[in-house]
VOVO-883125 format. One record per residue (C-alpha): residue in one letter; x, y, z. Coordinates in steps of 0.02 Angstrom, whole numbers, padded with zeros to 5 digits, always signed. Each point is the difference from the previous one (the first is absolute). Example, Ala and Ser with C-alpha at 12.3 -4.5 7.8 and 13.67 -1.06 7.14 Angstrom:
<marses>
A+00615-00225+00390 S+00069+00172-00033 
</marses>
This chain:
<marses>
X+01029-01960-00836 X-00196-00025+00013 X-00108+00026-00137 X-00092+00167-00012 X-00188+00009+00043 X-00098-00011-00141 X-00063+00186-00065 X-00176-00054+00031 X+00023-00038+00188 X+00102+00172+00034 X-00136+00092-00075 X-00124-00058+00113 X+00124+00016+00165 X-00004+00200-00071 X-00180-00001-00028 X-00013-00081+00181 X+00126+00140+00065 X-00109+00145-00088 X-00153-00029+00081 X+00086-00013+00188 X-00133+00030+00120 X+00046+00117+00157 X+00085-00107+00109 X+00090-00124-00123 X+00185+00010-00018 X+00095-00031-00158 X+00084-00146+00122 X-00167-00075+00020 X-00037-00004-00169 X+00173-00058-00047 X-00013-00154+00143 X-00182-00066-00063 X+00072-00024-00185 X+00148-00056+00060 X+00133+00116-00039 X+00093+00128+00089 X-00024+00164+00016 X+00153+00074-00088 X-00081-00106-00158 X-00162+00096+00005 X+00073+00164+00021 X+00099-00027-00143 X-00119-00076-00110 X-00121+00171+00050 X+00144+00127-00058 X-00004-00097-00171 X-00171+00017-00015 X+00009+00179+00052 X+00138+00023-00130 X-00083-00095-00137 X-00176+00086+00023 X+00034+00208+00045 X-00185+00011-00037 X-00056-00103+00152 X-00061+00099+00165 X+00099-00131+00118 X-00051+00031+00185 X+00185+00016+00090 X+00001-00195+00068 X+00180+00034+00028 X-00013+00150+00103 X-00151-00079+00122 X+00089-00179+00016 X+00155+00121+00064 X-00091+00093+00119 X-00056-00123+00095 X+00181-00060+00056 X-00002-00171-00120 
</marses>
């Protein structure tokens, strides 16, 4: 089994993810840190879930839309 990213890394891949400009997919994101996508989304629900105060934009919902 691989080792799990370090905490400090998926942080900053959700940081990355919360700030997604119009036009920038969750798979975009994913590829330039070199993960997949099904990583990122899960590492953003356990942000979500360990932070209910946050206002998270819904990443999830515009990566979907566009047919990624």
């Amino acid at each position: 089994m691989p080792k799990p990213y370090p905490k400090e890394f998926r942080q900053n891949v959700v940081e990355v993810a919360h700030a997604l400009e119009a036009g920038t997919t969750l798979k975009e994101i994913a590829k330039d840190f070199g993960i997949s996508e099904s990583c990122l989304t899960n590492w953003i629900a356990i942000a979500r879930l360990s932070d209910q105060r946050c206002n998270w934009p819904n990443a999830l919902t515009r990566s979907a839309g566009k047919g990624q």
